[in-house]
C-alpha positions in Angstrom: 149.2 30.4 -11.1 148.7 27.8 -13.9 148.0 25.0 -11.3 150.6 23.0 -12.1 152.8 21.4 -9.6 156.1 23.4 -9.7 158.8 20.9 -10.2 161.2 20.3 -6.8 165.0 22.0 -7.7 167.5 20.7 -5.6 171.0 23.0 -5.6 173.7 20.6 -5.5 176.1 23.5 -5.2 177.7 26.4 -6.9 180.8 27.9 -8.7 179.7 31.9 -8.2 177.2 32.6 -10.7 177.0 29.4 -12.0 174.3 26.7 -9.7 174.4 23.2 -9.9 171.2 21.5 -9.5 168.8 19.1 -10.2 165.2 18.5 -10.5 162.6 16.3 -12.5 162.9 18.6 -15.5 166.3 20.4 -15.0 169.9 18.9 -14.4 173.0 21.5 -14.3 175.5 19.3 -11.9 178.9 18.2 -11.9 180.6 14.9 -12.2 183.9 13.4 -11.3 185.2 16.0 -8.9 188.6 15.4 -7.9 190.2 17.6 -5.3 194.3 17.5 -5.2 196.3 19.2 -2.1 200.1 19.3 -2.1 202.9 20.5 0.0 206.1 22.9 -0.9 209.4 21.2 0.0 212.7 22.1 -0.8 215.5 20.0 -1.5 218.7 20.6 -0.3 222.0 18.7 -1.9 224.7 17.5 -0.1 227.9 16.4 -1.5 228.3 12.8 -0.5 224.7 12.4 1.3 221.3 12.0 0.7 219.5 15.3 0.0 217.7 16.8 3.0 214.0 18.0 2.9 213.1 21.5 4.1 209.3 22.0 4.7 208.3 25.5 3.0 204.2 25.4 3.4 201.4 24.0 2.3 200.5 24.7 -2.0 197.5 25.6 -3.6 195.2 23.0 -3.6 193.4 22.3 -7.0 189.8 20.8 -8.1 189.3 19.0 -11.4 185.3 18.2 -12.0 182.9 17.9 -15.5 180.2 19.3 -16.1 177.5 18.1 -18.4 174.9 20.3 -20.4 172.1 18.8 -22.5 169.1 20.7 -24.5 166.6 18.1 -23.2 166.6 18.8 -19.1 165.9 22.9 -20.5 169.2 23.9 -20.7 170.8 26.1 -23.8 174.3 24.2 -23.8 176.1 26.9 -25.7 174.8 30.0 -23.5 175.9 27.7 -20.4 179.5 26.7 -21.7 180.1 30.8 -23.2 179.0 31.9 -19.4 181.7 30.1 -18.0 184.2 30.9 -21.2 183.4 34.2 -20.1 184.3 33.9 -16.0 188.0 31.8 -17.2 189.0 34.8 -20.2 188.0 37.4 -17.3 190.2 35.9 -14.7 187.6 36.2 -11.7 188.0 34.6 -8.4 185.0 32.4 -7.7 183.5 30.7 -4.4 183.3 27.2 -5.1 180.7 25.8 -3.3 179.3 22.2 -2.7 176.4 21.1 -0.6 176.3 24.2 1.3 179.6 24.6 2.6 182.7 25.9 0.4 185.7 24.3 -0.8 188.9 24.8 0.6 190.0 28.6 2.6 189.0 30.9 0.1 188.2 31.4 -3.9 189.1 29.6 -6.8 190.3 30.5 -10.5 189.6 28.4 -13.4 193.0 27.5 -14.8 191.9 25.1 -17.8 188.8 24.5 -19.5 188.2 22.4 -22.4 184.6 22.1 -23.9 183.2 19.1 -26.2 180.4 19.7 -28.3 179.5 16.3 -28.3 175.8 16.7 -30.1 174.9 19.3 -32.7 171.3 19.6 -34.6 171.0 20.0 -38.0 171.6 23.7 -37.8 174.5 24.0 -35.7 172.8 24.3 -32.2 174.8 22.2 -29.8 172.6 19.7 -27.9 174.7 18.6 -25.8 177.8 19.5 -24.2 180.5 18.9 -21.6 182.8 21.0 -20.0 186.4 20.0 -17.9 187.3 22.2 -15.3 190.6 22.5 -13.4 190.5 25.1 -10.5 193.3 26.4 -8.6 192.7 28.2 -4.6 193.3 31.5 -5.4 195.7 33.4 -2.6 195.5 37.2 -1.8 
């Protein structure tokens, strides 16, 4: 052991592979997370009358969050943001996770992601990045 203090790494959650945390020297958490439930109704028309509601179930809900990568808490922005290119292009079903206890019944599928490079060095290496996701509950 070097005898230094090993910094404190607090997980804020996770998206399968991919743990959110925090610590003095480390930061991989999300921002802005927006969760969205809806039902399924059906409308029926009737000549003459207002239509009439049929309640079909509940929908899929869906989670919207950011997430914000920077070279300076440790982090290689690019690696991070083609991780998660990779788990949207292969279509996997993830846990989604937050402060220990999961979101929603079941898994979730990333349905959109756009990425800003929103710092690059003077050879190309992104610096900083950030990431929108929009998740939708994946049903078996």
């Amino acid at each position: 052991m070097s005898g230094e203090a090993e910094a404190d790494i607090y997980t804020v959650g996770a998206l399968g592979p991919i743990v959110f945390s925090v610590s003095e020297a480390y930061i991989l958490t999300l921002q802005d997370l927006v969760r969205s439930s809806t039902g399924r109704w059906a409308q029926h028309d009737i000549i003459g009358q207002k239509p009439k509601k049929e309640w079909l179930g509940p929908g899929v809900d869906t989670v919207t969050f950011s997430i914000r990568f920077s070279w300076e808490y440790g982090l290689n922005p690019r690696k991070a943001v083609d991780r998660l290119t990779e788990l949207e292009r292969a279509g996997k079903a993830l846990p989604l996770v937050i402060g220990n206890k999961g979101v929603g019944t079941g898994l979730w599928v990333i349905t959109n992601m756009t990425q800003a490079w929103e710092q690059l060095d003077n050879r190309g290496n992104v610096r900083v990045a950030k990431v929108d996701l929009t998740l939708e509950e994946y049903v078996k």
